[in-house]
C-alpha positions in Angstrom: 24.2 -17.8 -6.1 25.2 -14.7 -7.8 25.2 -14.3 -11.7 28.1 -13.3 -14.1 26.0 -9.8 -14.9 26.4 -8.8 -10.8 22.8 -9.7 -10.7 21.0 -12.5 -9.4 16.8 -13.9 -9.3 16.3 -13.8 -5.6 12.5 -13.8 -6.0 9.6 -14.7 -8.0 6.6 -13.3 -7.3 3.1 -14.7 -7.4 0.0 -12.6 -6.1 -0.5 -14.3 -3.3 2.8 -14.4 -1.6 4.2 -11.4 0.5 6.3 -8.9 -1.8 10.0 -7.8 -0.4 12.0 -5.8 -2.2 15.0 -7.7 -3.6 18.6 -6.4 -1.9 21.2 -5.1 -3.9 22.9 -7.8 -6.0 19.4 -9.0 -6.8 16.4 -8.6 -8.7 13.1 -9.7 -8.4 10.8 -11.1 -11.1 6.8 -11.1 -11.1 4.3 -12.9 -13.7 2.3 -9.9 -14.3 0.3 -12.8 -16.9 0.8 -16.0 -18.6 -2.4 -16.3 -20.3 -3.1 -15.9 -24.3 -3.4 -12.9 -26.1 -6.9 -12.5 -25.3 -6.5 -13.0 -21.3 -8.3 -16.0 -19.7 -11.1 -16.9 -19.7 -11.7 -16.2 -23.6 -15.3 -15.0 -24.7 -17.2 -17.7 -25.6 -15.9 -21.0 -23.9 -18.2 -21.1 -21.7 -19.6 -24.9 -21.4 -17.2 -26.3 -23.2 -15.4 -27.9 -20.2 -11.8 -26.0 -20.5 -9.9 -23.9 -17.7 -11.9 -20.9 -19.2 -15.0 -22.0 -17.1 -13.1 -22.7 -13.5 -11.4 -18.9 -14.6 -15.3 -17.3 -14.3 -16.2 -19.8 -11.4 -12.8 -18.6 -9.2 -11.6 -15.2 -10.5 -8.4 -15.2 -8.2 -7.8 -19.0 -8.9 -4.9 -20.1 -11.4 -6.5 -20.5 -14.5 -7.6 -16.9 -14.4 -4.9 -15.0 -16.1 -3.4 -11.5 -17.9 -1.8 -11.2 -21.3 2.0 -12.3 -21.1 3.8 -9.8 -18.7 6.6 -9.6 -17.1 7.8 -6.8 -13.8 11.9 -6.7 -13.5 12.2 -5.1 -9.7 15.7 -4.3 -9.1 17.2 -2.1 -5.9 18.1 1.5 -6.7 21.4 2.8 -4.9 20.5 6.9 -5.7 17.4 7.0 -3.8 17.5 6.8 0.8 15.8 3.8 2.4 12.8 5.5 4.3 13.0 6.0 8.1 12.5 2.7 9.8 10.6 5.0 12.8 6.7 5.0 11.8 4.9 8.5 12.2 1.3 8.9 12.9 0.4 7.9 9.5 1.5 4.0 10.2 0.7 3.0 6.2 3.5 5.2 5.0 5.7 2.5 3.3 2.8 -0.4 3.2 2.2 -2.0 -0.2 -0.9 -0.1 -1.3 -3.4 -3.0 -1.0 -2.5 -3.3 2.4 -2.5 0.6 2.7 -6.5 0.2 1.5 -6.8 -2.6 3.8 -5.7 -0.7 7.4 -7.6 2.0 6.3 -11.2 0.1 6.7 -9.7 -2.0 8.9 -9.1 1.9 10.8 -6.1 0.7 11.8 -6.9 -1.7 14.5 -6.5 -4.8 12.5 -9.9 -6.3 13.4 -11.5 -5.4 10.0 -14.2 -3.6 12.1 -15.2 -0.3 12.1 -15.0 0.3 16.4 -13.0 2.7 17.1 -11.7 3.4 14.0 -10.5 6.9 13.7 -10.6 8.6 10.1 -7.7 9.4 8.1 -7.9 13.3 7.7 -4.5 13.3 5.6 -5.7 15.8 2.9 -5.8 13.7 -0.6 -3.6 14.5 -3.3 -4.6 16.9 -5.9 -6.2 15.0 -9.1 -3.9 18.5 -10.8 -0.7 16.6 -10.2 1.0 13.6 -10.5 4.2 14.7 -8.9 7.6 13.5 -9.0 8.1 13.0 -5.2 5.1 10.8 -5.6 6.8 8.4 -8.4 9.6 6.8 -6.6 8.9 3.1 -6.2 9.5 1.5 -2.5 8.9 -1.8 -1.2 8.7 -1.5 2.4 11.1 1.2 3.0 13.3 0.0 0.4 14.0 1.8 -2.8 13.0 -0.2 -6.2 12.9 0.5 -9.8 10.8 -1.2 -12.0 10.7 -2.7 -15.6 7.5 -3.4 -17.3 7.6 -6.2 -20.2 4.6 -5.5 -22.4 1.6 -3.2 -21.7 -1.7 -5.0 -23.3 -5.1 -4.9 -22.8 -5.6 -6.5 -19.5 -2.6 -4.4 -17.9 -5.0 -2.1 -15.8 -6.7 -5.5 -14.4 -3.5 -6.8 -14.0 -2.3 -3.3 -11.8 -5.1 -4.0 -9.7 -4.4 -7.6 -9.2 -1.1 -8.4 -9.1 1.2 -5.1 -9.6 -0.4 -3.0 -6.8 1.1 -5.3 -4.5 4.9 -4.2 -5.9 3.4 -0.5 -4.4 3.9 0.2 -8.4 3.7 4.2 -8.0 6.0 4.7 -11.5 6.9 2.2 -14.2 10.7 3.1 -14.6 11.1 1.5 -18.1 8.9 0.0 -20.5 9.9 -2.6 -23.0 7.7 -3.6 -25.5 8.0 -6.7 -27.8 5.8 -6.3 -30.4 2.6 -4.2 -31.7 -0.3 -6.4 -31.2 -2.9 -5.6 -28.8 -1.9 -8.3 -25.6 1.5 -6.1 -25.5 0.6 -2.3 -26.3 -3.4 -1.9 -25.5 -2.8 -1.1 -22.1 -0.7 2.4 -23.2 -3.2 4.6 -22.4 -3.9 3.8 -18.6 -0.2 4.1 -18.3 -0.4 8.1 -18.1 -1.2 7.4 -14.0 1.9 6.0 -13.2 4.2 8.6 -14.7 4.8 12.2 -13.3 3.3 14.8 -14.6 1.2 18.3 -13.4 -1.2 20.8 -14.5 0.2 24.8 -14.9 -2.1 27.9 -14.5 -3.1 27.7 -18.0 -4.7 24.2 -17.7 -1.8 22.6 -20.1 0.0 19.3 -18.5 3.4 19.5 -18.1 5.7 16.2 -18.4 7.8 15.3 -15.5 9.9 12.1 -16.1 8.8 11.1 -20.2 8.7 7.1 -19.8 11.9 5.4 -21.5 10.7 2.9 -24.0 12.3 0.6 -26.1 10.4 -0.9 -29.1 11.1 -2.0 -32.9 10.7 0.5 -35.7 7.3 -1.4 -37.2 6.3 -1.6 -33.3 6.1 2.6 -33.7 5.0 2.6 -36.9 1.7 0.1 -35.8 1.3 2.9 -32.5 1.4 5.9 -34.7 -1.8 4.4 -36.1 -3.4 3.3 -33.3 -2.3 5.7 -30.1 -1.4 8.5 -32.3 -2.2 11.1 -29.8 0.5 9.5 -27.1 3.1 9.6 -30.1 2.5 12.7 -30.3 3.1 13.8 -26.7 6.1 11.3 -27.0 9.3 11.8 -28.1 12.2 10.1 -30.2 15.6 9.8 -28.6 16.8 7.6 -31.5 18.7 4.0 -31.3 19.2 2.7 -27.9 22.9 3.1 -26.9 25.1 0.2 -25.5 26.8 1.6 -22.9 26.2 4.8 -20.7 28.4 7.0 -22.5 26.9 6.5 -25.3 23.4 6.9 -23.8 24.3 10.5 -22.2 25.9 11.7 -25.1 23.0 10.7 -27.1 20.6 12.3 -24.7 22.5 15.8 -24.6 22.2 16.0 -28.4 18.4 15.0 -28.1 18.1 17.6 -25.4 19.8 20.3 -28.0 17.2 19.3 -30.6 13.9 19.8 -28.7 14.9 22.8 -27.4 15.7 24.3 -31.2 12.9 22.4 -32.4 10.2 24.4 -29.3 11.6 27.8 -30.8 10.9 27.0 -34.3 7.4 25.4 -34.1 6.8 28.3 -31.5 6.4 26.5 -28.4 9.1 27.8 -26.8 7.2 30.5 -24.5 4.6 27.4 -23.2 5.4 27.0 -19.4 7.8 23.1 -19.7 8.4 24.5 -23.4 8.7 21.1 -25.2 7.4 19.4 -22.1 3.9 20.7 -22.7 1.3 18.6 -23.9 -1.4 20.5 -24.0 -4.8 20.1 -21.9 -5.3 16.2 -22.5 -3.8 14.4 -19.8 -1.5 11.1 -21.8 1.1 8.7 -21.6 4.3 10.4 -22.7 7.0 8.3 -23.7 11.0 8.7 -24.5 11.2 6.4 -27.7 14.4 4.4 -28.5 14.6 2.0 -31.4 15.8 -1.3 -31.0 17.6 -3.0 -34.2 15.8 -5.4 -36.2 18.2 -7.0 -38.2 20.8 -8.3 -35.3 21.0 -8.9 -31.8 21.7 -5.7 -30.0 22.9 -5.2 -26.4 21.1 -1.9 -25.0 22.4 -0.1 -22.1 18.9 0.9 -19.8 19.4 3.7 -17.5 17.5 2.6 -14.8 19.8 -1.0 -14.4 22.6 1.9 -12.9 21.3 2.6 -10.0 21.1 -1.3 -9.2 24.6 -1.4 -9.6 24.7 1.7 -7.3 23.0 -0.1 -5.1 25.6 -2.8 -5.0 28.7 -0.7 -5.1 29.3 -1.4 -8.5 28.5 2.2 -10.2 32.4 2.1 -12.2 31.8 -1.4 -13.3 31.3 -1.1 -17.4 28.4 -4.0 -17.0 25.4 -3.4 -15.1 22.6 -5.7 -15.9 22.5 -6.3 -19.7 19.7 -6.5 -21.9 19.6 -7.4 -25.4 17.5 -7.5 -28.2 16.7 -10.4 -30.6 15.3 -10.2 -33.7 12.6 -12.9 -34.4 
């Protein structure tokens, strides 16, 4: 059944079931966690007879679980679906655990090591997390994803269940709140955005993450990832429609570049984009209101309507905000 928004659940992914990436009309929903704040098990219930001792005794069971989290995969309509036609590098649109897996398998699906022949695909430069790199596909499928809450167990949870998504970028970021189980996880965020290294050793931003958060949310991260706010920047209130987005984006665009010639920054190879010689997340901040409901337009949700032949309708996917 489709939904009113042009957008419908057509799966829900757990970690151990197969991943597809959803077609267009759809979007996909994964339970990145659904344990507590502090992740399960919790430090020091151990022998008192609650799930936290069959989490330690089964690691991949059920009752071990991430801070609340929540991927949105939709379709993307801009990007081509990769040739269907394998080359001799046969991984090329696997999901990366399986990518892992055929690679000490050595590709003959035995697990074994006869016969295997080694991959001598030169590895990717540690210099550069480039762009080409960051588009998200499922299979040969393009995807975009949304990331609900970042906390302290998201690299555990990359590892466990996202990598199975093939998660190369996180497309947008929303964040609920500014307690550890939904911001901790920030900093290990800086590998899945796009970024490289120029000749003077200085890290040059790519794609800046889009990220929508509450005003005391920023205020409670300028405290305790200053450093990423910093190498962030603030694109104001999020807009409700497209129009409104662009035009506010062109303005922003305008500001930085005023504001790199004033503060001196301007001759920098990426002018505003440079960060400087410590590799961080980089995010595009926009404030959500705190006093009302508020629809917000994301970017990203237009290339699933692309996807569907919808790109004129004035309703995508709609998100909104609600004050609690």
């Amino acid at each position: 059944m489709r939904m009113s928004s042009a957008f419908a659940i057509r799966h829900s992914h757990i970690a151990s079931q197969p991943v597809q990436a959803p077609p267009p009309g759809y979007m996909s929903l994964t339970v990145v966690g659904s344990g507590v704040s502090t992740g399960v098990p919790v430090i020091g219930h151990l022998g008192l007879g609650c799930a936290c001792e069959d989490a330690v005794a089964d690691p991949s069971g059920p009752n071990s679980r991430n801070n609340i989290s929540l991927l949105i995969t939709l379709p993307r309509g801009d990007l081509p679906d990769l040739p269907e036609v394998r080359t001799a590098s046969t991984t090329a649109t696997m999901p990366v655990a399986d990518q892992m897996k055929a690679e000490n398998d050595g590709g003959n699906g035995s697990g074994g090591t006869a016969g295997a022949v080694r991959n001598t695909t030169p590895r990717p430069s540690h210099s550069c997390f480039a762009v080409e790199r960051s588009s998200n596909y499922i299979g040969a499928k393009p995807v975009a994803h949304i990331l609900i809450d970042c906390g302290k167990t998201f690299r555990d949870a990359y590892f466990k269940v996202m990598i199975r998504c093939n998660i190369r970028a996180v497309d947008t970021l929303l964040l609920t709140h500014g307690h550890a189980d939904a911001v901790a996880g920030l900093d290990d965020l800086r590998d899945l955005q796009s970024m490289h290294m120029v000749s003077t050793g200085d890290w040059v931003v790519d794609s800046f993450v889009p990220t929508y958060l509450s005003r005391s949310t920023l205020k409670t991260l300028e405290k305790s990832v200053d450093y990423i706010i910093r190498n962030s920047i603030k694109s104001g209130h999020a807009a409700s429609t497209p129009t409104e987005h662009a035009a506010r984006l062109a303005e922003c665009l305008q500001q930085r570049e005023a504001q790199a010639v004033a503060n001196g920054t301007a001759h920098k190879v990426g002018k505003w984009r440079n960060i400087g010689i410590r590799r961080s997340t980089a995010l595009e901040l926009f404030y959500m209101d705190e006093e009302q409901p508020l629809r917000m337009h994301l970017p990203i949700t237009t290339t699933a309507a692309m996807a569907d032949g919808t790109a004129a309708a004035p309703s995508d996917l709609p998100f909104y905000s609600f004050p609690v």
